[in-house]
C-alpha positions in Angstrom: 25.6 -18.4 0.6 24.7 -14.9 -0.9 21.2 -15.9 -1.6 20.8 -17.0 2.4 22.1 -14.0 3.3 19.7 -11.7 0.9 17.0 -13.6 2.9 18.0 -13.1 6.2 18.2 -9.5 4.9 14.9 -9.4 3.3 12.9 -11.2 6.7 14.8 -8.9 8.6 13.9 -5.8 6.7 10.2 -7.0 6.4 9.8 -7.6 10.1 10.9 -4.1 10.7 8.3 -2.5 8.1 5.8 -5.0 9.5 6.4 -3.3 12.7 6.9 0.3 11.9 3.7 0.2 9.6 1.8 -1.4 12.5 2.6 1.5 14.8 2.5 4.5 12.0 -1.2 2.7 10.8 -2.2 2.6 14.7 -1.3 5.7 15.6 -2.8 7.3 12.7 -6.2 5.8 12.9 -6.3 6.8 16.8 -5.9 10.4 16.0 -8.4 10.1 13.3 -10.9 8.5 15.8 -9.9 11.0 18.8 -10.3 13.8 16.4 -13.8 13.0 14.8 -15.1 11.5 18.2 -14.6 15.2 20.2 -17.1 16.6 22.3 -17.3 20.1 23.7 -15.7 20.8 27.3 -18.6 20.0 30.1 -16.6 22.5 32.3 -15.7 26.3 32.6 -12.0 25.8 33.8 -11.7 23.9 30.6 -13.2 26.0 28.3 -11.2 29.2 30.2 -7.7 27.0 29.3 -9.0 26.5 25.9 -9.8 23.0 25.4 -11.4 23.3 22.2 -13.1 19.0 22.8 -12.6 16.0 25.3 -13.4 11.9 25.0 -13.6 9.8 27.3 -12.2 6.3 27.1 -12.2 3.3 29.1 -9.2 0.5 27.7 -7.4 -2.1 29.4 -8.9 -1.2 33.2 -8.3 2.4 32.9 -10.2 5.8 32.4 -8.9 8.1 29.9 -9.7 12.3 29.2 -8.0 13.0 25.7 -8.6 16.3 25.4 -7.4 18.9 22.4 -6.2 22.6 22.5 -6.2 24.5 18.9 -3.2 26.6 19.9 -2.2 25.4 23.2 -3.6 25.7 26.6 -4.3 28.9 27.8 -3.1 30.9 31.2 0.0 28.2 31.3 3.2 27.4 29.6 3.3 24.1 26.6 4.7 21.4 28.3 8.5 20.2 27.5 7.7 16.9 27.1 5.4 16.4 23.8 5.2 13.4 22.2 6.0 13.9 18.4 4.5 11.1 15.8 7.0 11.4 13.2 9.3 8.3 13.9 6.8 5.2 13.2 6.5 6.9 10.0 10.1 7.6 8.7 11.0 4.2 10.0 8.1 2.6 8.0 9.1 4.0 4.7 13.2 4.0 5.3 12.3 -0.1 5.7 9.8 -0.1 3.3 12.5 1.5 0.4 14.9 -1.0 2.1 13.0 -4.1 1.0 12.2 -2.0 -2.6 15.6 -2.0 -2.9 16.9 -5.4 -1.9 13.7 -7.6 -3.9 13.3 -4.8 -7.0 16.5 -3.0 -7.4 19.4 -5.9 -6.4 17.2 -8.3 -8.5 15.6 -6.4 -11.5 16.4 -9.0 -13.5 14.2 -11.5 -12.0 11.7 -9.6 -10.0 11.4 -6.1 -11.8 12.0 -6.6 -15.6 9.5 -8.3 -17.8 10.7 -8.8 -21.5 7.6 -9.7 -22.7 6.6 -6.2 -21.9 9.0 -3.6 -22.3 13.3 -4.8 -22.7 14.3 -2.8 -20.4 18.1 -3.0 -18.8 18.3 -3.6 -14.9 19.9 0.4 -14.7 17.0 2.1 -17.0 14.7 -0.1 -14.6 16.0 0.8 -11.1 16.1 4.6 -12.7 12.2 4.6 -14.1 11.5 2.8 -10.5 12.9 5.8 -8.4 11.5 8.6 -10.8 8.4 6.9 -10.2 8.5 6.8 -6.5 9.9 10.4 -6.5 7.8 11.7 -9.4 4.6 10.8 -7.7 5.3 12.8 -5.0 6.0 16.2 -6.8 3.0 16.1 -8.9 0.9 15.3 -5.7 2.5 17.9 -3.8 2.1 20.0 -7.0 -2.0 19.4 -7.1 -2.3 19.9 -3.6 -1.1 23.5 -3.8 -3.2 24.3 -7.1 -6.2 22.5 -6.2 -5.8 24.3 -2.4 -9.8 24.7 -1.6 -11.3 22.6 -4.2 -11.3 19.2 -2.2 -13.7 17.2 -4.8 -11.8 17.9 -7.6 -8.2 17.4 -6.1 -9.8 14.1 -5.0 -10.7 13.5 -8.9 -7.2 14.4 -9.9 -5.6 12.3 -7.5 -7.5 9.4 -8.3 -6.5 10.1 -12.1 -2.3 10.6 -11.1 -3.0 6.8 -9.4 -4.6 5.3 -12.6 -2.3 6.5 -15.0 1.0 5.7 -12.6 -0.7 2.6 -12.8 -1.5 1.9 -16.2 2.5 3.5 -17.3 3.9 1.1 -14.3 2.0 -2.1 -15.7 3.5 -1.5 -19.0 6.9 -0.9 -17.7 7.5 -3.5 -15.5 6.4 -7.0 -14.2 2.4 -7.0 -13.1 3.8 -7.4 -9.6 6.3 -5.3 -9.6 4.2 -3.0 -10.9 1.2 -3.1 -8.3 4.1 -2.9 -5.4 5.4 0.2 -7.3 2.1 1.9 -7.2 1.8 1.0 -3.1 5.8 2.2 -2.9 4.7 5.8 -5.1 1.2 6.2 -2.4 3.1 5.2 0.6 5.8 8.0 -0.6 3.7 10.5 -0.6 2.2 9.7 2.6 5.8 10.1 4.8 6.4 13.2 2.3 3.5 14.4 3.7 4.6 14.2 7.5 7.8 15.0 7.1 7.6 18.1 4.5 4.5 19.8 5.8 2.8 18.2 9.4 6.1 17.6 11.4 7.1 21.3 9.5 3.5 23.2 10.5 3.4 21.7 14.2 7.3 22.4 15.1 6.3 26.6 13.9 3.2 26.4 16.0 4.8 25.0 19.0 7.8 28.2 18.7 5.4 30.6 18.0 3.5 29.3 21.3 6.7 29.6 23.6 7.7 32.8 22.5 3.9 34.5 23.0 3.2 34.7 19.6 -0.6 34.2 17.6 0.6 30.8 15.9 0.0 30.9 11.8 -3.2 29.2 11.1 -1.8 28.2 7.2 0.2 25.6 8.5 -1.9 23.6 10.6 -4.8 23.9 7.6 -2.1 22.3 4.9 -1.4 20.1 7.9 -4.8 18.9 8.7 -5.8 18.5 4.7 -2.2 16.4 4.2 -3.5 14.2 7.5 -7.2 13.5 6.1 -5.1 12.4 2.7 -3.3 9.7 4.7 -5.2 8.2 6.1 -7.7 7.3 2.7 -4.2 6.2 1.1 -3.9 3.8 4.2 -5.8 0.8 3.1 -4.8 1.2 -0.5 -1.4 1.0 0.4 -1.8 -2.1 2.6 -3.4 -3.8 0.0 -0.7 -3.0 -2.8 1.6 -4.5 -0.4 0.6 -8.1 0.4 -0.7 -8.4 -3.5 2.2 -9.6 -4.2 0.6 -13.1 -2.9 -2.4 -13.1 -4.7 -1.4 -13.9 -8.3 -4.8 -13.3 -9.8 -5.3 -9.9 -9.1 -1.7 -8.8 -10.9 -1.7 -11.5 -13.6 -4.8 -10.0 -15.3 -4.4 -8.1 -18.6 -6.1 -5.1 -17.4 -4.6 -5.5 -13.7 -4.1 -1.7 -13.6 -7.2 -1.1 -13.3 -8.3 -3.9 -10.9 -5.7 -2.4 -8.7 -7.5 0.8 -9.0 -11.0 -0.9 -8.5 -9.6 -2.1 -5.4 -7.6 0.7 -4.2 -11.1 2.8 -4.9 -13.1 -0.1 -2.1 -10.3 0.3 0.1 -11.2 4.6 0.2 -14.9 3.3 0.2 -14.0 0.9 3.6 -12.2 4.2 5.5 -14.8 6.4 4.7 -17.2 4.3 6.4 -15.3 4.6 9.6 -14.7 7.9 9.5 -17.8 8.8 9.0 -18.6 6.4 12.0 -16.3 8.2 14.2 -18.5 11.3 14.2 -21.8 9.6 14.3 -23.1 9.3 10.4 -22.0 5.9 9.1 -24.2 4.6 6.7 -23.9 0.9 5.4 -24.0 2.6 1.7 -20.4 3.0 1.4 -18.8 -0.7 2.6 -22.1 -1.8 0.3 -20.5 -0.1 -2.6 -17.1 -1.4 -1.7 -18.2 -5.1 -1.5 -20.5 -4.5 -5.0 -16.7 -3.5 -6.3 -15.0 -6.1 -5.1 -17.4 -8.8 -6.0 -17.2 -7.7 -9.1 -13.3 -7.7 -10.0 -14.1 -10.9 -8.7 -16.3 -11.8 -11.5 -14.2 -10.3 -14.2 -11.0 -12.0 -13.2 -12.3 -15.6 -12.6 -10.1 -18.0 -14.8 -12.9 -19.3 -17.5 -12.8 -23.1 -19.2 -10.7 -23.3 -22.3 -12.7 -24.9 -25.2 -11.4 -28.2 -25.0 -12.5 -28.2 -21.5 -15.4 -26.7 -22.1 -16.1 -29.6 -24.7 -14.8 -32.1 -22.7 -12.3 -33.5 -25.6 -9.6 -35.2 -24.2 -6.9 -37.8 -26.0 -5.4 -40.4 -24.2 -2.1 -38.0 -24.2 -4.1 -35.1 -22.3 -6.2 -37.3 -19.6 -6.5 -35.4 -16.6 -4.1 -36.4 -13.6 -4.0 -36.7 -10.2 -1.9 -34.4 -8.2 0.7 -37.0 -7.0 1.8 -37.1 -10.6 1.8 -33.6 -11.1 4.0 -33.1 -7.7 6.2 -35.8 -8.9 6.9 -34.3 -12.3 7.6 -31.2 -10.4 9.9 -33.1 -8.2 11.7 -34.4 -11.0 11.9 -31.2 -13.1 12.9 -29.3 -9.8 17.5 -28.7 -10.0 19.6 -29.8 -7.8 21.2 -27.6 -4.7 24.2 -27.4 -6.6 22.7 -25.6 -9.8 22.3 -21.8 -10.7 18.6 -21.3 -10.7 17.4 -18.4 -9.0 16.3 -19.7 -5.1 14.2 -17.7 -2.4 14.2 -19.8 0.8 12.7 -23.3 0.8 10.7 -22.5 -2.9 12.9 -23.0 -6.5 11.8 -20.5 -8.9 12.2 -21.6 -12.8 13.4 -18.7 -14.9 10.8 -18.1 -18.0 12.1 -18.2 -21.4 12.2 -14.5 -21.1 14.5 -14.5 -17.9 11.9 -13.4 -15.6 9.0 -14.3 -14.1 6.3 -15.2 -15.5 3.9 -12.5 -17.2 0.1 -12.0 -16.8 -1.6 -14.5 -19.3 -5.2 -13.4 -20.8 -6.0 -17.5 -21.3 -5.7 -19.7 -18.5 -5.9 -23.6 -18.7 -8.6 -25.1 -16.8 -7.6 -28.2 -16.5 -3.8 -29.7 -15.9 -3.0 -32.8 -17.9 -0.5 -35.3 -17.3 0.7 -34.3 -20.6 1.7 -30.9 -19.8 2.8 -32.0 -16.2 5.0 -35.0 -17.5 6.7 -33.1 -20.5 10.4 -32.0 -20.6 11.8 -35.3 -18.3 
């Protein structure tokens, strides 16, 4: 009963990042496109209030005039009634570190650990997972600050803090553990970002507006920079968080680094449309992106053992069909009533080590009914 509860729990949880990230995601790539996608005001009054760019939209049978003010409109009190983008973010990452904690922290010894790399106990595992997820934020926030002005190289250094979290995390934990870890570190310093400096810089503007004050430019410049950062660490985040279904990505010995091969074509993807947004795309950037990922694809694929290769084969090793692989599977699956680990309608079969299974550098090409009918 405890394990159908945990995954009620966990689909529950899930559903709710599912839909927070949805919203934070949409939200943010709107402003991105409103914001690159401005033109200048075609009319005095609007230049005299201070509209500092307008777009014009047509969606779902309706005209829309988006229009921006740098520091509020001019001549005229800020409304009451703003709408603050804060929530879709705090509820994607409170859900997000929900589901961290329910899969990673309540079951370190099956989904976090990995004997085979490091022995760690399930404490000194949930305590390296949160100093990693907390850690990465204070070093990011830390090069932000000293690399203020120097955008290329704080780009350079921030791609180097994501390689080596990566690299430390895949020889900490299990390889998919490991990848989520890096999305849960990124993701981190995204809603640190909102809620320690763009929530922070707007809420001073908006006072200093009311009380007839010249609003603090600092703010909304940390602000801005912070915003661009988000929304490049978008689609590297998305993909660190459904890789936990694609097996061959994780499961390679070097997987940190075709985490970070991927992460980089993700950057690559959002530039493009960025860019496209203000009227320069070029086709250069998602052509890198798929040269990148055609090539982890390359370096990954499983290659032939040497018996295969050969084609040497006893009688004991002939190759099977998979109705006798699924009913080996069938017979080597335990009953209801034993104490293997469960998650839904799937059995999992704890390794030798007690957790699940590591990243192999040699994969069998082809399944025998040897192997599949061993261990009756």
């Amino acid at each position: 009963m405890e394990a159908y509860l945990v995954d009620w729990l966990n689909l529950l949880v899930r559903w709710l990042h599912l839909v927070a990230g949805v919203a934070w995601i949409g939200a943010s790539f709107h402003f991105v496109m409103l914001d690159n996608s401005l033109s200048p005001p075609t009319g005095p009054e609007d230049r005299k209030r201070g509209v500092f760019g307008e777009l014009w939209a047509v969606h779902g049978g309706g005209f829309y005039n988006s229009r921006k003010f740098l520091t509020g409109p001019k001549g005229e009190p800020l409304p009451e009634n703003l709408h603050w983008s804060k929530w879709e973010a705090y509820t994607t990452w409170l859900s997000g570190m929900g589901l961290v904690a329910i899969i990673y922290w309540f079951g370190a010894s099956s989904y976090l650990i990995d004997k085979a790399v490091m022995p760690l106990s399930p404490w000194a595992a949930v305590a390296i997972s949160i100093a990693f997820i907390a850690g990465g934020w204070l070093v990011y926030d830390v090069l932000c600050r000293a690399l203020a002005g120097n955008e290329n190289l704080l780009a350079l250094a921030l791609l180097s803090l994501v390689m080596l979290a990566a690299w430390a995390l895949f020889n900490l934990f299990g390889a998919r553990a490991a990848f989520v870890h890096v999305g849960a570190m990124i993701g981190t310093m995204m809603v640190a970002n909102v809620y320690f400096h763009i929530i922070p810089g707007q809420r001073r503007m908006v006072a200093d507006i009311r009380a007839g004050r010249e609003p603090d430019s600092i703010p909304g410049v940390i602000g801005k920079q912070r915003s661009v950062h988000n929304t490049y660490f978008t689609l590297p985040v998305l993909f660190a968080m459904i890789s936990n279904h694609y097996p061959m990505t994780y499961s390679h010995p070097r997987g940190w680094i075709v985490l970070g091969v991927i992460m980089l074509a993700g950057v690559l993807i959002r530039q493009f449309f960025v860019l496209r947004h203000k009227g320069r795309a070029t086709l250069l950037l998602p052509a890198l992106a798929v040269v990148l990922l055609l090539g982890v694809a390359v370096a990954i694929a499983p290659r032939p053992t040497v018996a295969a290769s050969r084609d040497v084969r006893s009688p004991k090793s002939r190759p099977c069909s998979t109705r006798v692989v699924l009913a080996a599977t069938q017979r080597r699956r335990p009953s209801p009533d034993s104490r293997s680990r469960r998650r839904g309608s799937c059995w999992r079969l704890p390794s030798k080590s007690g957790s699940t299974p590591r990243r192999s550098p040699k994969r069998s090409a082809t399944v025998t009914c040897r192997s599949a009918t061993s261990h009756r």
